[in-house]
PDB file of N, H, CA, C and O in Angstrom:
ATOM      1  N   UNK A   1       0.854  -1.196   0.000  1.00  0.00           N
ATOM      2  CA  UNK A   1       0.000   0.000   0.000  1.00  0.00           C
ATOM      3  C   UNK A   1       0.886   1.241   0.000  1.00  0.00           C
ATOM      4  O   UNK A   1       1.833   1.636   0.680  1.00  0.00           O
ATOM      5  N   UNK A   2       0.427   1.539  -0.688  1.00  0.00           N
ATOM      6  H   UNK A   2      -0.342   1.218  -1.240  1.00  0.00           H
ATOM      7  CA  UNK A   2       0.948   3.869  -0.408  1.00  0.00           C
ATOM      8  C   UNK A   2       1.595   4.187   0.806  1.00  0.00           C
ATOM      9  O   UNK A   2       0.855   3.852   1.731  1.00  0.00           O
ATOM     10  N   UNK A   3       2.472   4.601   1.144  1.00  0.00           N
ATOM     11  H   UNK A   3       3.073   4.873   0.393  1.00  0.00           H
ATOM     12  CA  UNK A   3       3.044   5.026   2.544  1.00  0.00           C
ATOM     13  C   UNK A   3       2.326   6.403   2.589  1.00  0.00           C
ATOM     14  O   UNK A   3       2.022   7.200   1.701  1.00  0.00           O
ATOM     15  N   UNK A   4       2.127   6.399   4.224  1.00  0.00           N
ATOM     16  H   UNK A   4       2.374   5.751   4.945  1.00  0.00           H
ATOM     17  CA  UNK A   4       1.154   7.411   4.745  1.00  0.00           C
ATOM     18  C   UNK A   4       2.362   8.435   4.650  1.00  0.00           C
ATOM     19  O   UNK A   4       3.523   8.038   4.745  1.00  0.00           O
ATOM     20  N   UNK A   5       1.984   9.995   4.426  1.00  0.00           N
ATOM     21  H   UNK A   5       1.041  10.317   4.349  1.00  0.00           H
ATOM     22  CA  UNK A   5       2.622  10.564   4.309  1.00  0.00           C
ATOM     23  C   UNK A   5       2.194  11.779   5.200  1.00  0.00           C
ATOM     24  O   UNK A   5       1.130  12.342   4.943  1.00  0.00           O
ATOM     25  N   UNK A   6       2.828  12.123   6.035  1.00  0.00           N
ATOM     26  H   UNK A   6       3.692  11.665   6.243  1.00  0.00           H
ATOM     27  CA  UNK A   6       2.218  13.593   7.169  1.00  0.00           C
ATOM     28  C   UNK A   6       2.117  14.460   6.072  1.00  0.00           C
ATOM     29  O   UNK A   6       2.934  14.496   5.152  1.00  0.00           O
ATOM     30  N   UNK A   7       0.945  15.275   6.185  1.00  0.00           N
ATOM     31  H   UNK A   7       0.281  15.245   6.932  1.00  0.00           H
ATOM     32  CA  UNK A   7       0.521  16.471   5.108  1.00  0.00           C
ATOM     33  C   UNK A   7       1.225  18.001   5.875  1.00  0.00           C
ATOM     34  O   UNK A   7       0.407  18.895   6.096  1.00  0.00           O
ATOM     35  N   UNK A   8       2.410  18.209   6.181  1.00  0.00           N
ATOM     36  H   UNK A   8       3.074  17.483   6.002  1.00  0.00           H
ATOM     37  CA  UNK A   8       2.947  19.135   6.490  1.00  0.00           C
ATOM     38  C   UNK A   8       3.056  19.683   4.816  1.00  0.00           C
ATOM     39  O   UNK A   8       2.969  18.958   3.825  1.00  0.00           O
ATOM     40  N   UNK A   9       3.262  21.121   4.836  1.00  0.00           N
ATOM     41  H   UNK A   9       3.333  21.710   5.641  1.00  0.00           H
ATOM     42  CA  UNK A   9       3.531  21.958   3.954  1.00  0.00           C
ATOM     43  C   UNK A   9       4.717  22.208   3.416  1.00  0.00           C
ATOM     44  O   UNK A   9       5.132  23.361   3.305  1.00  0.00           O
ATOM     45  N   UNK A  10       5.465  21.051   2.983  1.00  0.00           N
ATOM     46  H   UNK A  10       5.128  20.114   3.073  1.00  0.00           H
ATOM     47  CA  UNK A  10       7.075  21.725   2.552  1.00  0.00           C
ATOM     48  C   UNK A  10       7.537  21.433   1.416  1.00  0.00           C
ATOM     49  O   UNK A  10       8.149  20.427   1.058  1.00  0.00           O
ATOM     50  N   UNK A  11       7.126  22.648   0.661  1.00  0.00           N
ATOM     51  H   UNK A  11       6.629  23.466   0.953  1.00  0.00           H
ATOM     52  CA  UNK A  11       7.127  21.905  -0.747  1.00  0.00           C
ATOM     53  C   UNK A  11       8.306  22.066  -1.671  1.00  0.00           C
ATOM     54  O   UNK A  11       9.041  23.008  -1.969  1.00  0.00           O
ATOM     55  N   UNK A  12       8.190  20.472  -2.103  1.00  0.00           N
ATOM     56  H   UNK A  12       7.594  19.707  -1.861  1.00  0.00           H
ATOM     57  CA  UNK A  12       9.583  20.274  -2.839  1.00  0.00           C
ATOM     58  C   UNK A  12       9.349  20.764  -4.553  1.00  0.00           C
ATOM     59  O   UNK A  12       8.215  20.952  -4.994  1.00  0.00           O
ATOM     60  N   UNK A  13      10.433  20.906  -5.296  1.00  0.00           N
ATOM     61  H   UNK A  13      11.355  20.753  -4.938  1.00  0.00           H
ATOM     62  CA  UNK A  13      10.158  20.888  -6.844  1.00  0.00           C
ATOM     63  C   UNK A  13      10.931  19.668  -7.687  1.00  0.00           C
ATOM     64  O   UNK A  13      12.158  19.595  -7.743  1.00  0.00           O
ATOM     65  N   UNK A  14       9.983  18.681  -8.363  1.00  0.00           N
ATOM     66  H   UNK A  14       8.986  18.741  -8.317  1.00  0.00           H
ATOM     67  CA  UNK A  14      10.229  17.828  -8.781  1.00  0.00           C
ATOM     68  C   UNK A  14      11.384  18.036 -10.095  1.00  0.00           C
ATOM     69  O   UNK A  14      11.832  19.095 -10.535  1.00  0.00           O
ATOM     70  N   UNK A  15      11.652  16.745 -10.497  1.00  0.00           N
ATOM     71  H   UNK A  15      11.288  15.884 -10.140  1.00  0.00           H
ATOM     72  CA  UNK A  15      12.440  16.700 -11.768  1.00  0.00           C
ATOM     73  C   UNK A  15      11.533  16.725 -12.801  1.00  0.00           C
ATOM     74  O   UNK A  15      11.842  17.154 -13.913  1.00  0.00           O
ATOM     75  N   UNK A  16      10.564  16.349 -12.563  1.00  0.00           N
ATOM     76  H   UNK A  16      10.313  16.000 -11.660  1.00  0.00           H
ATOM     77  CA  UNK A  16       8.850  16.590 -13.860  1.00  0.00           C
ATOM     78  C   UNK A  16       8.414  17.727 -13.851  1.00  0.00           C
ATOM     79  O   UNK A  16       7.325  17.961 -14.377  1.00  0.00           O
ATOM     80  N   UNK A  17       9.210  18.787 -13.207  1.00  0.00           N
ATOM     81  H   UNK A  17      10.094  18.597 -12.779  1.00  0.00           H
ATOM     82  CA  UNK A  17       8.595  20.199 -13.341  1.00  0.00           C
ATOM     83  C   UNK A  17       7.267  20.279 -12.182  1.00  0.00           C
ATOM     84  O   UNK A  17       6.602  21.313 -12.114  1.00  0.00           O
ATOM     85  N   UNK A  18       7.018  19.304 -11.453  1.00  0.00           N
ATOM     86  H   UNK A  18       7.558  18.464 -11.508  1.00  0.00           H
ATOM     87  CA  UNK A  18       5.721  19.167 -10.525  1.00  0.00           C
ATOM     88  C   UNK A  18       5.927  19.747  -9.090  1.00  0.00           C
ATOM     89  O   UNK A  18       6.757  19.280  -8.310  1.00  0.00           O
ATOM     90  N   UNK A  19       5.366  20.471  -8.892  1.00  0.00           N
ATOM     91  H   UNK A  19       4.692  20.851  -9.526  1.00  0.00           H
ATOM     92  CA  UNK A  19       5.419  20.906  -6.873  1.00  0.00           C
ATOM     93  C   UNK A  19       4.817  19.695  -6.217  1.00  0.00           C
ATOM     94  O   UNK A  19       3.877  19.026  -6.645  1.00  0.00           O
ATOM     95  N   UNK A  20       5.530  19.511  -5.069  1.00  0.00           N
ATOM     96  H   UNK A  20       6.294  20.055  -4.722  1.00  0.00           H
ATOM     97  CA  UNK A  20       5.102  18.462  -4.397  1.00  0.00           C
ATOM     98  C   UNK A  20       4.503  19.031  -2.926  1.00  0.00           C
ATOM     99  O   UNK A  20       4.694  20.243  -2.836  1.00  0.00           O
ATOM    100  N   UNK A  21       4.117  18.700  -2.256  1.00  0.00           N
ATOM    101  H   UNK A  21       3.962  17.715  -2.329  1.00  0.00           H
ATOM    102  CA  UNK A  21       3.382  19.079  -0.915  1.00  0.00           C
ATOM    103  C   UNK A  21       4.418  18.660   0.020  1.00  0.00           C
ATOM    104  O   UNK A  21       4.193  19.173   1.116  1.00  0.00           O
ATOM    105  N   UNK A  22       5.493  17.912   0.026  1.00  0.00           N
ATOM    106  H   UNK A  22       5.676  17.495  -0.864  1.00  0.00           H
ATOM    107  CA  UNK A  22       6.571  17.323   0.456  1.00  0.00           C
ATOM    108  C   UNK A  22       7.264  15.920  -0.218  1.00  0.00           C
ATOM    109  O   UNK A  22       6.928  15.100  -1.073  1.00  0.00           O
ATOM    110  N   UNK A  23       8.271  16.107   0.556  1.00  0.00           N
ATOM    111  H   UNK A  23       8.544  16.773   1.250  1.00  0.00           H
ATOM    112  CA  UNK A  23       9.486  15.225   0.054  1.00  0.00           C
ATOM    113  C   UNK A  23       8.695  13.542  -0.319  1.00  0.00           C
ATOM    114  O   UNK A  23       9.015  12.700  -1.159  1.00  0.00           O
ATOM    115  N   UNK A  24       7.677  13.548   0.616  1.00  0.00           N
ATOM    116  H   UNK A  24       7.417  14.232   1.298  1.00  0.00           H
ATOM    117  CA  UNK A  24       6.520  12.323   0.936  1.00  0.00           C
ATOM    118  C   UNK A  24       5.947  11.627  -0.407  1.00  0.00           C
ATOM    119  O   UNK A  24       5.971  10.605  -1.093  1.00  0.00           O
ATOM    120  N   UNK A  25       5.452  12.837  -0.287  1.00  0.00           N
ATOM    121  H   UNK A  25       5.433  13.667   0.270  1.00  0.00           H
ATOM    122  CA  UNK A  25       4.475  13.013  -1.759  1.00  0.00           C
ATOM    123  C   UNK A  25       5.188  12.942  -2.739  1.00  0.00           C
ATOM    124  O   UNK A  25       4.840  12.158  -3.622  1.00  0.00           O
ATOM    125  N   UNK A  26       6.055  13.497  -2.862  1.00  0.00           N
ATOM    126  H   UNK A  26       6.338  14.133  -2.145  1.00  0.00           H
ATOM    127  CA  UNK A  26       6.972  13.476  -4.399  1.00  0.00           C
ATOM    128  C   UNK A  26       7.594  11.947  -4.476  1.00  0.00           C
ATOM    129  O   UNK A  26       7.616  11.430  -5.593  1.00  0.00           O
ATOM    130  N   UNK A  27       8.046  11.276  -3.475  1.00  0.00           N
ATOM    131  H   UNK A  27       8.029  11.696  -2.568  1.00  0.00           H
ATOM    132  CA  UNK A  27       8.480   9.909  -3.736  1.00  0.00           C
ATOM    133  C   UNK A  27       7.348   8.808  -4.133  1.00  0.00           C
ATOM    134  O   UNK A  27       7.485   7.856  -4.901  1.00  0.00           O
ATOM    135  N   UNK A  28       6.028   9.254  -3.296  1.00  0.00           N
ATOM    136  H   UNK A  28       5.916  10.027  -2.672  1.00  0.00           H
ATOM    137  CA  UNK A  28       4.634   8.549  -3.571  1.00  0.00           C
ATOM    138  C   UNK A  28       4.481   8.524  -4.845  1.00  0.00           C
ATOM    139  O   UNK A  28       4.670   7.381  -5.262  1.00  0.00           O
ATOM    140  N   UNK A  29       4.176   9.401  -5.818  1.00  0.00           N
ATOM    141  H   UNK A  29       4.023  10.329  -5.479  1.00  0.00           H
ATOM    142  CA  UNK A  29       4.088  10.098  -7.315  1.00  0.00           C
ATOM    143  C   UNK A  29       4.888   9.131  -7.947  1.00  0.00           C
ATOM    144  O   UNK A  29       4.394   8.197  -8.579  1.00  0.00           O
ATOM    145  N   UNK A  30       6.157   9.313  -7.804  1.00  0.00           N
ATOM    146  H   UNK A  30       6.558  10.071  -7.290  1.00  0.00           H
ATOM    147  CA  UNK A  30       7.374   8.344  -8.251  1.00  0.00           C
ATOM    148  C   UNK A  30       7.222   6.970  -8.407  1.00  0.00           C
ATOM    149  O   UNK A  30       7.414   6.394  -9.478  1.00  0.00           O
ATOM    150  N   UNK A  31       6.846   6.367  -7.262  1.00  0.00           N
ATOM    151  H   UNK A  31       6.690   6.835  -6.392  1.00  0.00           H
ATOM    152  CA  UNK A  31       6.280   4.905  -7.033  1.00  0.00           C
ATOM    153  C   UNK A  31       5.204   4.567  -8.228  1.00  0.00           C
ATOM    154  O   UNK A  31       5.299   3.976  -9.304  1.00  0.00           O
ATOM    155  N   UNK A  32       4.153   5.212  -7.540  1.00  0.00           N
ATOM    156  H   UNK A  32       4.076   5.692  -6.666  1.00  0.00           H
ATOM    157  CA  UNK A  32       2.898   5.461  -8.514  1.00  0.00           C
ATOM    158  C   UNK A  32       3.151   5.100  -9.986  1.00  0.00           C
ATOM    159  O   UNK A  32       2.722   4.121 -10.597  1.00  0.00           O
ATOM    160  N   UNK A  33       3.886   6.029 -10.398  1.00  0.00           N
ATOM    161  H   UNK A  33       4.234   6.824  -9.902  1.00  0.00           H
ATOM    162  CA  UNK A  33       4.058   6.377 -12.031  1.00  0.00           C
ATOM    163  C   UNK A  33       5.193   5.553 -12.442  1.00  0.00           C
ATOM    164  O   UNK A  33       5.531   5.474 -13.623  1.00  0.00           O
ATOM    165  N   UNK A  34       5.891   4.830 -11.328  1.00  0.00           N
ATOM    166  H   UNK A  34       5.616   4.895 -10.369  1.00  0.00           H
ATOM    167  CA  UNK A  34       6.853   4.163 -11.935  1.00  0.00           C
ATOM    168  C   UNK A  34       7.781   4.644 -12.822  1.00  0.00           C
ATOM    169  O   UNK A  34       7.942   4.374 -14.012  1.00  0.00           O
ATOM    170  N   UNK A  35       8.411   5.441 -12.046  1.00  0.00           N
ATOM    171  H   UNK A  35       8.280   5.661 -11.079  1.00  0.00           H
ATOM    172  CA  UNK A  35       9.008   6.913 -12.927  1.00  0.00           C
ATOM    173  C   UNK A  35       9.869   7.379 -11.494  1.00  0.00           C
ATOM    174  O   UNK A  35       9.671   7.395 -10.279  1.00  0.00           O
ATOM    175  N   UNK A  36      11.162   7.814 -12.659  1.00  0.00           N
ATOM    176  H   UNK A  36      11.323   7.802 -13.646  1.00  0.00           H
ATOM    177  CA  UNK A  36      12.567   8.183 -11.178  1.00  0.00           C
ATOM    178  C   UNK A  36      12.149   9.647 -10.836  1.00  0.00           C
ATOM    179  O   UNK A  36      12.130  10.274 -11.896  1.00  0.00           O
ATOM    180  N   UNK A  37      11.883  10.267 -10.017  1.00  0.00           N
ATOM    181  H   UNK A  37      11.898   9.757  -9.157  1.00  0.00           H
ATOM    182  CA  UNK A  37      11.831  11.979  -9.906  1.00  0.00           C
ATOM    183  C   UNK A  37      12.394  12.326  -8.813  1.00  0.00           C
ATOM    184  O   UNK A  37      11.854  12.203  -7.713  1.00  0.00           O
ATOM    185  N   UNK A  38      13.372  12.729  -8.977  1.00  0.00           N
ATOM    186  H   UNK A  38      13.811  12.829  -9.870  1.00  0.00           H
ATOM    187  CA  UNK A  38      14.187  13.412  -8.223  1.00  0.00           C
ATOM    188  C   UNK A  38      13.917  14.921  -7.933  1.00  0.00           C
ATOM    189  O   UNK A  38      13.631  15.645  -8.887  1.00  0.00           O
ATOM    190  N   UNK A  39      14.005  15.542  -6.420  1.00  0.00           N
ATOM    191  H   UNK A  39      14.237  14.954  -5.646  1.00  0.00           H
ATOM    192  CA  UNK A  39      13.508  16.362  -5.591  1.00  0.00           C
ATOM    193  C   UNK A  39      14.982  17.754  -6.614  1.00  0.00           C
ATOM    194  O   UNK A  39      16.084  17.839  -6.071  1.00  0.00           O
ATOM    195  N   UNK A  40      14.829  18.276  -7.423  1.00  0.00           N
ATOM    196  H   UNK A  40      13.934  18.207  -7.864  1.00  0.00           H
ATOM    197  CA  UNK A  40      15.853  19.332  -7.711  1.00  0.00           C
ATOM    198  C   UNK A  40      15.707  20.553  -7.023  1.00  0.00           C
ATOM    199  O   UNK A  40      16.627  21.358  -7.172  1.00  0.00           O
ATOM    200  N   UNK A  41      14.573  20.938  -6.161  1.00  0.00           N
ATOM    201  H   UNK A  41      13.825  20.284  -6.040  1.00  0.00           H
ATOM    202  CA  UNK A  41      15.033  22.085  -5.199  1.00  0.00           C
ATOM    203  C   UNK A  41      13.899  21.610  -4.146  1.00  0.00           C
ATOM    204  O   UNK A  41      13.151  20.635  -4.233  1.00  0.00           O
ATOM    205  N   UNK A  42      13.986  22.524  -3.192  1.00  0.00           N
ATOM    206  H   UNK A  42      14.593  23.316  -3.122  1.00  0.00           H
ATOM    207  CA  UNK A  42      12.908  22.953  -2.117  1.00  0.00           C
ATOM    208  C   UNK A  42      12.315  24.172  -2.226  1.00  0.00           C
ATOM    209  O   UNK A  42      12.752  25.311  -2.382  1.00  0.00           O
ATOM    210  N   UNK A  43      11.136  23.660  -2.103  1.00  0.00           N
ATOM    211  H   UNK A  43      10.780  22.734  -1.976  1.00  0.00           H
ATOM    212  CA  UNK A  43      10.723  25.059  -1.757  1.00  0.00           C
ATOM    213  C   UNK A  43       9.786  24.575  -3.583  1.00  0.00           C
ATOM    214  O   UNK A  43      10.272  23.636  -4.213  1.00  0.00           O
ATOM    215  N   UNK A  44       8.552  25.313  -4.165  1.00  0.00           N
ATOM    216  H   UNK A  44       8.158  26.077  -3.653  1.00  0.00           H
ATOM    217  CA  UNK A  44       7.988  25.000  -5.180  1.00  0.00           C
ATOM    218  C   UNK A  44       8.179  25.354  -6.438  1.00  0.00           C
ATOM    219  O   UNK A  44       8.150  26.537  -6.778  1.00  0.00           O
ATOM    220  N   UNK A  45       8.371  24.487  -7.170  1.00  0.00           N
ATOM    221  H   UNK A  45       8.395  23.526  -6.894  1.00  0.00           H
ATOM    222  CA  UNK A  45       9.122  24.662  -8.629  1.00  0.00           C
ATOM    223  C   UNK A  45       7.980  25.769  -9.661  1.00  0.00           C
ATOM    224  O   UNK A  45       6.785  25.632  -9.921  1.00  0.00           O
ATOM    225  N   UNK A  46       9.225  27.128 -10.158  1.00  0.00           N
ATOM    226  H   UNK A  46      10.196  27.240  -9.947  1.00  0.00           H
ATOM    227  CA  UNK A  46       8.841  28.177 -10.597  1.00  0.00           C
ATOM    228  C   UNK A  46       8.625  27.924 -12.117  1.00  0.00           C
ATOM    229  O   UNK A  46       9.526  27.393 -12.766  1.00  0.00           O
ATOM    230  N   UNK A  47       7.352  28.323 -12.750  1.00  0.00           N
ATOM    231  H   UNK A  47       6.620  28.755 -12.222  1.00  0.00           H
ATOM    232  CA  UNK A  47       6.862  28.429 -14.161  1.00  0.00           C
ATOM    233  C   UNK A  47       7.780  29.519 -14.415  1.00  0.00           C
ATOM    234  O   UNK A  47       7.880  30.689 -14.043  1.00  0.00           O
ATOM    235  N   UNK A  48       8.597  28.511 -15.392  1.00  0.00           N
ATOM    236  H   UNK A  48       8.516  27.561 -15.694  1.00  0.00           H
ATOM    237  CA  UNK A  48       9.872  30.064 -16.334  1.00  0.00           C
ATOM    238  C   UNK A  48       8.852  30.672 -17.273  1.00  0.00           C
ATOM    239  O   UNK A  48       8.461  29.968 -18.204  1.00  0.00           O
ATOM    240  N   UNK A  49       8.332  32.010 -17.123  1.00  0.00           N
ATOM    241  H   UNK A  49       8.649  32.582 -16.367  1.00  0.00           H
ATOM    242  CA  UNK A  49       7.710  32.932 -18.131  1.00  0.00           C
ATOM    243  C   UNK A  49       8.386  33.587 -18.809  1.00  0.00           C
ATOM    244  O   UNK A  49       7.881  34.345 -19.637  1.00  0.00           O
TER     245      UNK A  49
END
């Protein structure tokens, strides 16, 4: 099953360009999709305009 993940607010920015809600969540996603995504910053990944 899914690992429970505490819904604290610390959001990471994925290697898919995706904000994550935390480090939690972004590895969950990963699992999920069966897909490597690596955490490339903290804090939520910025739309280059």
């Amino acid at each position: 099953d899914a690992e429970d993940c505490h819904t604290n607010y610390i959001p990471v920015c994925g290697s898919n360009g995706d904000t994550y809600q935390n480090e939690c969540f972004l590895r969950r996603a990963a699992c999920k999709h069966q897909k490597e995504i690596t955490m490339v910053s903290r804090g939520p990944c910025y739309s280059g305009t």
